[in-house]
C-alpha positions, 0 to 999 in steps of 0.5 A: 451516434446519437441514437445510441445515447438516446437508447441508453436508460440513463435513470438506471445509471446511478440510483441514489438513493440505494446508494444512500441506503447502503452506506452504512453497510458499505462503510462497514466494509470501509472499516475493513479495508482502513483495517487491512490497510493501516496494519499493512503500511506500518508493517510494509514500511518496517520491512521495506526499511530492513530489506532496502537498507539489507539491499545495500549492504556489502556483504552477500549474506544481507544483500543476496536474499533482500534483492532475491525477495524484491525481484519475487514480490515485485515480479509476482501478482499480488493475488497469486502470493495471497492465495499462496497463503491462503490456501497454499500454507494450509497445505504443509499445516500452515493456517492462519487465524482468519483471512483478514490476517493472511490479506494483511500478510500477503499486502504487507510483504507484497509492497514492503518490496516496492517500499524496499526500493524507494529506500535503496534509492532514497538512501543512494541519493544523499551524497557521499560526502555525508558518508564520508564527513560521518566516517571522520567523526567516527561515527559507526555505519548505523549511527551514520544511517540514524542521525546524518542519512535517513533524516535527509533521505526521508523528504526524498522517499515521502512523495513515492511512499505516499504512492505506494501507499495509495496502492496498498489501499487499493490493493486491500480490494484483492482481499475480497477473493479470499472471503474477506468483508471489505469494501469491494466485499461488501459492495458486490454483496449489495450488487448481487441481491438488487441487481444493480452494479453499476450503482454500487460500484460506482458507489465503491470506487468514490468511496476509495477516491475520496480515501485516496484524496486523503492520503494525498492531503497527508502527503503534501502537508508532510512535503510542505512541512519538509521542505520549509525545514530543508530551507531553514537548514 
């Protein structure tokens, strides 16, 4: 067991200084990846808040076709919808302008699906005595959702959406199979013309843990900041 540690060329395991040296290009390619992320959140959330609240809707015309796009996207990988997209579409006439827009498209919808569920649960949690007393005000379905549901609903979704986002940054990685310059891109480029991948992907993988530490800054505060605002209620 020692012999193989000793044979093991420990000054080849990291070089820190190439990893300086390609920060900059590295964190250009981080750039990318903020990119694809950030527009792929908003747009995951936007749609997952329509096809939950669709998924639960009474009538078969909403609910049918949310929860039979929840169980696709959730029953696919995400790397086989995006290259439906990307190099599926061109096939019927379909193109879209760059690549990064069909990674942001393949990331949003793929995720909105999971964010779909965690509105649907987050929503099925509030007790039905808040629908109730909302319906003896006469408060319209959607009014109720607005003012009396969501508000409650949203501390309950916070911790599980903070999660999913962290996957969504991580999930900007696949963007790379489609020639997409992002962090994990730029990583293998560096990778390729020195030879030397444990350095840059172990450069790469601190790069997305120190972005993911971030999101998990952000989504304590905002639990804190909930909670203290559910004790004042």
């Amino acid at each position: 067991m020692f012999d193989f540690f000793s044979e093991i060329k420990w000054e080849y395991l990291y070089d820190f200084d190439l990893a300086i040296e390609s920060l900059p290009f590295l964190l250009e390619g981080l750039r990318v990846t903020l990119i694809i992320a950030g527009f792929s959140m908003v747009f995951a959330l936007i749609i997952g808040i329509i096809v939950g609240i669709a998924r639960m809707s009474k009538l078969a015309i909403f609910r049918l076709p949310a929860k039979f796009y929840i169980s696709f996207m959730r029953g696919t990988p995400l790397l086989v919808f995006v290259f439906i997209l990307y190099y599926g579409l061109p096939v019927i006439g379909i193109e879209f302008e760059s690549s990064i827009v069909a990674a942001i498209v393949g990331v949003s919808f793929n995720f909105a699906a999971y964010l779909a569920e965690v509105v649907r649960s987050a929503i099925s949690s509030v007790p039905k005595g808040q629908w109730e007393a909302a319906e003896t005000l006469q408060m319209s379905y959607f009014q109720t959702l607005r003012r009396i549901i969501i508000p409650q609903a949203t501390r309950i979704a916070v911790p599980p959406t903070f999660n999913i986002f962290m996957d969504v940054l991580k999930g900007t990685s696949l963007a790379s199979v489609i020639t997409v310059q992002e962090l994990l891109y730029s990583g293998r480029l560096i990778a390729g013309r020195t030879y030397d991948s444990m350095t840059m992907y172990i450069t790469v993988a601190i790069i997305y843990w120190l972005v993911s530490i971030v999101i998990g800054a952000i989504q304590s505060r905002l639990e804190i900041r909930y909670n203290r605002y559910l004790a004042k209620g």
